[in-house]
N, C-alpha and C positions, 0 to 999 in steps of 0.2 A: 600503740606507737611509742616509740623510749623516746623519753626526754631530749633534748637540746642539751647537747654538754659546750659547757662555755669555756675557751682559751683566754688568756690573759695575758696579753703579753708586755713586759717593761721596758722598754727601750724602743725608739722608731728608727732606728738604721740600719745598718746594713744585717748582723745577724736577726734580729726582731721581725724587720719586716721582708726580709730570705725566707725564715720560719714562718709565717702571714701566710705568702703568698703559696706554699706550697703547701701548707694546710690546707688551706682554701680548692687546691687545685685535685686535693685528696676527700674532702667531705666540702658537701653544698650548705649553704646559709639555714636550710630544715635539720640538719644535725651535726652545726659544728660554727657555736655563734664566735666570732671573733673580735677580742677589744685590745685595742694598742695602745699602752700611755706614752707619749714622748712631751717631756719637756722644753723643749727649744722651736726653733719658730722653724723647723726644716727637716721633712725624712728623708730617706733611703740618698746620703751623698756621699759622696766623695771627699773622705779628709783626706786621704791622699793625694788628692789634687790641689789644695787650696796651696802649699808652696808654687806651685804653677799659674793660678789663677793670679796671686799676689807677684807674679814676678812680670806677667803680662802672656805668655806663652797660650791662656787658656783666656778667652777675652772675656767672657760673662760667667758670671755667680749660678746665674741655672744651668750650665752646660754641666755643670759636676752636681745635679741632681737628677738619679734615677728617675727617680717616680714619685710623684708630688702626693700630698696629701688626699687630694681627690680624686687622683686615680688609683689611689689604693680604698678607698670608699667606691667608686663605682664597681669595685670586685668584692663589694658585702665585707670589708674589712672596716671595723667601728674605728677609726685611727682617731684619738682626742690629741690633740695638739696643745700645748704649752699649759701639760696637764702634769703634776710632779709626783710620783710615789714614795711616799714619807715611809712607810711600815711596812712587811710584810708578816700576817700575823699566819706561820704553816700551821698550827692548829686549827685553827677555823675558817683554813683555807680560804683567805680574803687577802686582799691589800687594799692601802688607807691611802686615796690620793687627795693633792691640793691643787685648786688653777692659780697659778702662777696671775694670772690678771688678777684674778676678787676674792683669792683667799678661799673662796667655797671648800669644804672638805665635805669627801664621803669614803666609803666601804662600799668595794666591790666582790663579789665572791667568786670563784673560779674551781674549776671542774681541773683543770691542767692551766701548769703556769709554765711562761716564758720569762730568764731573768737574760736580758741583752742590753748590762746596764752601760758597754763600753770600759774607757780607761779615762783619767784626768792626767791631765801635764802635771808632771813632779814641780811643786813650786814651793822651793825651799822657804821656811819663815828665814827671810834676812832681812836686816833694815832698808827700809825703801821699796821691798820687792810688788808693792800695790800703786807706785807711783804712778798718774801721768805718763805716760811715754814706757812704758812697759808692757809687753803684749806676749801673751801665750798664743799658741797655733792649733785649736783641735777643732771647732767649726767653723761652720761659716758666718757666722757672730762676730767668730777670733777674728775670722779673714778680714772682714769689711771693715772691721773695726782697726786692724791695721792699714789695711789700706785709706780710712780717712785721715790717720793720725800723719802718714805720709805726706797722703796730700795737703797738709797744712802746718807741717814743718818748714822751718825757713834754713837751720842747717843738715850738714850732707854726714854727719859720723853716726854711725851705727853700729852698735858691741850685740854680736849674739853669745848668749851664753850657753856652751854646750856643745861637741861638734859629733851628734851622732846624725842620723839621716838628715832630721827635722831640721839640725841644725846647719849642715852642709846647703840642704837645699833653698832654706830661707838664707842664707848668706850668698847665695846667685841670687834669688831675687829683691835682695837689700841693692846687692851692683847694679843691678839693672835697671836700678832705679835712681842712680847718680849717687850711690853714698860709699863711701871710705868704710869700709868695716872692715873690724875686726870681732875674730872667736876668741874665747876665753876657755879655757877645754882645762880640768880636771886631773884627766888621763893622760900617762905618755906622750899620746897620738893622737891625732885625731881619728874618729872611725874606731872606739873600741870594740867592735863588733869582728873588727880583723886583730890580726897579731902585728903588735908595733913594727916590726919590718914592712910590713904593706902600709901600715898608719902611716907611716913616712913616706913614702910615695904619692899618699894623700898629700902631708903637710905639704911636701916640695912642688905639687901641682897645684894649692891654693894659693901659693907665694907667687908663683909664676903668672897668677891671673889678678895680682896685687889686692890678694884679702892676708891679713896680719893674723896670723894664728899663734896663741900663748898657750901652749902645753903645760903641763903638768902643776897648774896654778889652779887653788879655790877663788871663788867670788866669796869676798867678804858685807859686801854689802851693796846698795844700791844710795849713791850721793844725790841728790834733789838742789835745786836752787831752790833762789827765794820767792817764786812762783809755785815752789811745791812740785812743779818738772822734774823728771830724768836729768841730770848733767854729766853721771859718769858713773864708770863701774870702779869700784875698788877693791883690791886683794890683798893680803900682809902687806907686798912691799910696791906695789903703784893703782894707779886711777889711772882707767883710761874714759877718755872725755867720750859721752853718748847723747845725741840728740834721742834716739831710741833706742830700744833695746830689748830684743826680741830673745823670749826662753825656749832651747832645744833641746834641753834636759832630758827626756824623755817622756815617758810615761807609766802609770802603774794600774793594776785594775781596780775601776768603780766598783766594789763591795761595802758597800760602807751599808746598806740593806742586808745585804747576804749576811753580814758579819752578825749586826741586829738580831735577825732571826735566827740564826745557833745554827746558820748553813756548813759543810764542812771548807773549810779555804785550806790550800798548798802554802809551801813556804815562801811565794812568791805576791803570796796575799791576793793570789785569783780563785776560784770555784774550783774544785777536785769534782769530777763529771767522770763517769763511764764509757764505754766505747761510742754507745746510743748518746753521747751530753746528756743524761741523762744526769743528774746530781745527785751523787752516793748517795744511799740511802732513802733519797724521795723519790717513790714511784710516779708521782706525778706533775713531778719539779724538773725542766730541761735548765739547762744555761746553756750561753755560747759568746765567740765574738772576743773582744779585746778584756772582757771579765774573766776568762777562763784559763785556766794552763794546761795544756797540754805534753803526749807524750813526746818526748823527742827518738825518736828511735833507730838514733846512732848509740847517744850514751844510757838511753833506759831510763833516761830520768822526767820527772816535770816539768818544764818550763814555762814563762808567760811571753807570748810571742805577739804583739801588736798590729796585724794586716786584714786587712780587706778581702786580701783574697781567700783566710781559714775564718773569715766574719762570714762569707757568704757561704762555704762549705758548712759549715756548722750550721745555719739556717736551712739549708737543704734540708741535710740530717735530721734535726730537730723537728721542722713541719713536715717529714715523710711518717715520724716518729707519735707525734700526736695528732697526726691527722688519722693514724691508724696501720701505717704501711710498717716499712724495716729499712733502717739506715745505721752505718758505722762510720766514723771516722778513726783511723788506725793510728793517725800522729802526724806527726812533721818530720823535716831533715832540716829545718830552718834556713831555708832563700832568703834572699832579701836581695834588691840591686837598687842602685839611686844613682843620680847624674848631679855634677855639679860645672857647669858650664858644657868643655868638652870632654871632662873625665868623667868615665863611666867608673862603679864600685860595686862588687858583687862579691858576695860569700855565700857557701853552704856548708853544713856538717858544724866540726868541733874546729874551733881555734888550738893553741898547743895549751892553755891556759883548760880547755874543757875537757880535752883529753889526760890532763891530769890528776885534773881533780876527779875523773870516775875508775883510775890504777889502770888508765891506757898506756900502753909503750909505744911508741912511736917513732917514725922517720919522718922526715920532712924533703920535697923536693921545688925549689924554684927554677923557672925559666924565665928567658925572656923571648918574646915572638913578635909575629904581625897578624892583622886581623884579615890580611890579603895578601899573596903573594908578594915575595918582595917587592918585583920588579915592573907589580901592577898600579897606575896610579890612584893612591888613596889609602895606600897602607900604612895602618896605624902602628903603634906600638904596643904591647899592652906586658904583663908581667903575669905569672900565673904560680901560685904555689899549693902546693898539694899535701896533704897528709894521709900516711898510711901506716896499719896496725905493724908493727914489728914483725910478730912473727906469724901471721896471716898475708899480711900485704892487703886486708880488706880495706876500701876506702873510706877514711874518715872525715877528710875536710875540703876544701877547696874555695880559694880565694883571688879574685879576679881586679889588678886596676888597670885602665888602659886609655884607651881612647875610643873613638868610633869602632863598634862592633865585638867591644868585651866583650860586654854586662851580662847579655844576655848568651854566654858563652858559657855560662853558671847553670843553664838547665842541661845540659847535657852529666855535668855532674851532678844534680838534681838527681836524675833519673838513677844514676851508676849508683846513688849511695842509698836511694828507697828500696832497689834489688837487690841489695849486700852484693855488691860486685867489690873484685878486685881490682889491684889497680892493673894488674899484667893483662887483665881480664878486656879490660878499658883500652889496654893499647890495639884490640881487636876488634873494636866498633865500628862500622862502615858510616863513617858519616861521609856529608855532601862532600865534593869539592868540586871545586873549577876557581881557576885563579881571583875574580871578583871576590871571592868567600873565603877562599880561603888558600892559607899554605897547605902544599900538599900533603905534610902531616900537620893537622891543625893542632893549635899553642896548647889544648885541653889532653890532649894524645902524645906529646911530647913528654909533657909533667908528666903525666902517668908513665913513661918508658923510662925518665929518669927517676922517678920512684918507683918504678918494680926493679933499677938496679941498686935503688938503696938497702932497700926490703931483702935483695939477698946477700948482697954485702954484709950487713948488720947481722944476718945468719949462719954468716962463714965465720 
């Protein structure tokens, strides 16, 4: 009878324990033992939810947890909880963990490893940025932890710093919660994920919902009173006053192990992985999840893309992969969509900023539409802009703000740009209609007929 080959997996969320449970559903506990380290007091959740939970929208802390610790243990999964992995040592194929409660350390060995170490919020060394009344957003630790500091706050101003999703969406649940805030944003625009003409469409819908948004300014520090508190953000040339003040900086990937052990990392400082996430080079090293980067395959390039939903795909992959079976991930087109009150935000593809830096030529087309029939009641408005190659007219981008019934107006160009469709291609899709849904040419099929007349324009 052969040996028991032991998994190992680092990380308890979503790619970690994805890869768990589908190993599991591929080899039985007689030949295929399974151990999980996570250090945090919570697996398989939802950090994409905790802006929602913190804003009220989501009423309990468990409703954005999958699957608890012990029900990943009643399926033969070894899950150790607030257990830390310090080292990975690929020579002698072990890692070196600590318990977080008593310090214990040992050396575990492993047959096949799992590295699903996640990402950490960027938090810039600035003076103050450890204060009191400063709060990052990536578990549910962050969450609760915000939400106590709220609830025992006595004034209403609130500075988020940051204005990419994290940031958008924690600044509705600052309002929601009776506080004056403002963003402090970096960039142009808010929303650097779109191209400043949509970022502004952003900005003019947050002002409209009376949150104060400061473009194109750094945080120079973080000001404390004489309590050692938060009292205000400061940049070269003002302070603005902050009882709290929540970072939506983004995030980068956790390799801080990977790097350690001489793993290969991308330029975006996440895991370089094979079609299989499989990690160049070690035949029996996966990664996945918010550690890794991915292809993008619009521009051919690497990327690090931060979602739950390529956390879970990758977990797939990975436990079909070492459980024994065959899986590939081929890449991304980069979606993303977010809500910030009643404005919906959704992009795919390349911005014009990504299409130039990989020597794309381009046209560009905006529209303006409704998300329903004019003349039906409930029609929104939304904006839609589109990008197409010069002299292909293949689709390269697509950028969505509106209202009720954008957002999710984004997967249809999802789809167009994973098939290498064009955009003339696109104005031949049969989607739904009937007035409730939509204009009879919906606002997605418009942009594309104004960019298949740019695209020949530009050719003449």
């Amino acid at each position: 009878m052969a040996a028991t080959e032991r998994l190992v997996i680092i990380g308890g969320d979503a790619a970690g324990m994805s890869a768990a449970s589908q190993a599991r559903r591929m080899k039985g506990p007689d030949e295929l033992e399974i151990v999980a380290f996570e250090r945090g007091h919570f697996s398989s959740f939802s950090a994409c939810g905790i802006p929602y939970w913190v804003s009220g929208d989501v009423g309990e802390r468990d409703e954005l947890i999958a699957r608890t610790p012990q029900e990943h243990r009643k399926r033969a999964i070894d899950l150790r909880m607030r257990t830390e992995v310090t080292e990975i040592d690929v020579t002698g194929s072990r890692v070196h963990t600590r318990d977080v409660e008593t310090g214990a350390d040992s050396w575990t060995g492993y047959d096949k490893l799992v590295i699903a170490t996640g990402a950490r919020p960027i938090r810039p060394p600035l003076p103050g940025i450890d204060a009191p009344g400063v709060h990052g957003v990536q578990t549910l630790d962050d969450g609760q932890a915000l939400l106590d500091t709220l609830a025992r706050t006595e004034g209403r101003r609130a500075v988020v710093i940051g204005a990419g999703y994290i940031g958008v969406e924690m600044a509705e649940a600052l309002l929601k919660h009776g506080y004056e805030v403002t963003i402090v944003n970096r960039s142009e625009q808010p929303m650097a994920t779109l191209d400043p003409d949509m970022g502004r469409l952003v900005h003019e819908a947050l002002s409209s919902m009376g949150i104060t948004t400061v473009s194109g300014t750094a945080v120079t520090g973080i000001a404390t009173g004489d309590d050692g508190r938060v009292r205000a953000v400061t940049t070269d040339d003002a302070e603005y006053p902050a009882d709290v003040v929540v970072l939506g900086i983004g995030v980068e990937p956790e390799t801080t192990l990977a790097r350690a052990a001489g793993l290969p990392l991308g330029r975006h400082g996440g895991l370089l992985t094979d079609l299989a996430m499989r990690v160049r080079g070690h035949g029996n090293i996966w990664a996945g999840g918010d550690c890794v980067e991915v292809l993008d395959l619009v521009s051919g390039r690497e990327r690090h893309i931060a979602l739950g939903t390529h956390a879970n795909k990758h977990g797939q992959i990975i436990g079909a992969n070492a459980g024994g079976g065959y899986g590939t991930f081929p890449g991304v087109v980069g979606t993303a969509v977010s809500k910030v009150c009643e404005l919906e935000i959704a992009r795919t593809g390349l911005r014009e900023k990504d299409a130039r830096a990989v020597g794309l030529r381009y046209v560009t087309a905006t529209i303006e539409s409704t998300s329903r029939a004019g003349y039906f009641p409930g029609a929104a408005p939304m904006t839609v802009k589109m990008l197409a190659e010069r002299r292909t007219g293949r689709l390269l981008g697509v950028q969505i703000v509106g209202r009720e019934g954008a957002g999710k107006r984004v997967d249809i160009a999802a789809v167009a740009l994973t098939a290498g469709m064009t955009v003339e291609q696109m104005t031949a899709l049969d989607l739904g209609y009937a007035p409730p849904f939509s204009p009879v040419w919906d606002p997605v099929l418009v942009a594309a007929r104004k960019a298949t007349a740019a695209v020949r324009k530009a050719g003449m």
